[in-house]
C-alpha positions in Angstrom: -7.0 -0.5 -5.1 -9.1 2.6 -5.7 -8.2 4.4 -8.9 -6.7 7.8 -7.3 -4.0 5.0 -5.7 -3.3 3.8 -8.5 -2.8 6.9 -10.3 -0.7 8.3 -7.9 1.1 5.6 -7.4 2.0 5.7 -11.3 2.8 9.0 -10.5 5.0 8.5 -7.8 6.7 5.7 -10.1 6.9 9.0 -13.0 8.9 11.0 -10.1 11.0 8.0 -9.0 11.7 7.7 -13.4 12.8 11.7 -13.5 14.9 11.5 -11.0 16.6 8.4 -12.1 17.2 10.2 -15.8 18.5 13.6 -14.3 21.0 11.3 -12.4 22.2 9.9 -15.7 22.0 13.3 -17.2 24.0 15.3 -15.0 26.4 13.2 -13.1 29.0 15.5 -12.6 27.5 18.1 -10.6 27.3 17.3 -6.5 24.7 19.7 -5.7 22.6 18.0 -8.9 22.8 14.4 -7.9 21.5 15.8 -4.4 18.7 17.5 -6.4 18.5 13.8 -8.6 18.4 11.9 -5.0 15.7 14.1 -3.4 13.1 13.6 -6.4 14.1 10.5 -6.6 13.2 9.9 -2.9 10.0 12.3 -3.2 8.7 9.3 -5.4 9.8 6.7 -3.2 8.5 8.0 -0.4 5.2 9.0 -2.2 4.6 5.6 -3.5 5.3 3.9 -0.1 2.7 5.9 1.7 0.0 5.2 -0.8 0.9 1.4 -0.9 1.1 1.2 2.9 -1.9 2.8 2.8 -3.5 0.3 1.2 -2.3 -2.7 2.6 -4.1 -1.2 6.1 -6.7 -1.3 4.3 -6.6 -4.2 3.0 -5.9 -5.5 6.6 -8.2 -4.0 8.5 -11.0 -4.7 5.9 -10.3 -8.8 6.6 -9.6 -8.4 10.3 -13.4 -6.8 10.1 -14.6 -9.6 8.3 -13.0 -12.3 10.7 -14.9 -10.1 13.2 -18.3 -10.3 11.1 -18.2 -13.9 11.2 -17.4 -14.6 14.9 -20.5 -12.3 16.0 -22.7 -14.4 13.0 -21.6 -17.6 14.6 -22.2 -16.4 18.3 -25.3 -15.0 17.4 -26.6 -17.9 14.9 -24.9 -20.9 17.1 -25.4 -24.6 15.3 -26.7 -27.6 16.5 -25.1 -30.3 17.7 -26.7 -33.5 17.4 -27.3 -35.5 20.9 -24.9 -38.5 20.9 -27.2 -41.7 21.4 -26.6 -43.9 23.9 
């Protein structure tokens, strides 16, 4: 993981922390715990995206490779040894 992901996934986890301690803050308040929810879910969402981001990655990075090593073998074929007999 690249280290802008990881930093904004620490501060997507920040977010998801703030809104978590203005909903223990100010529970009484309907509009407020709306507010609480929304940052909370800011963060959640933020930190989804950068982790689905890199699991893509990730994925697409080994399907590549997989790839890489087909065309090696196709181009590079081994011998097989005659059979006596």
């Amino acid at each position: 993981m690249s280290r802008s992901s990881r930093m904004l996934t620490t501060v997507a986890l920040l977010i998801q922390l703030g809104g978590l301690v203005f909903a223990l803050m100010e529970p009484k308040s309907k509009p407020l715990m709306f507010l609480a929810l929304f940052i909370y879910m800011t963060g959640l969402l933020l930190m989804n995206g950068t982790l689905t981001s890199e699991f893509v990655r990730k994925t697409q990075l080994e399907a590549d490779q997989i790839a890489a090593k087909q065309i090696q073998q196709t181009l590079h074929p081994q011998k097989v040894e005659e059979l006596s007999g």
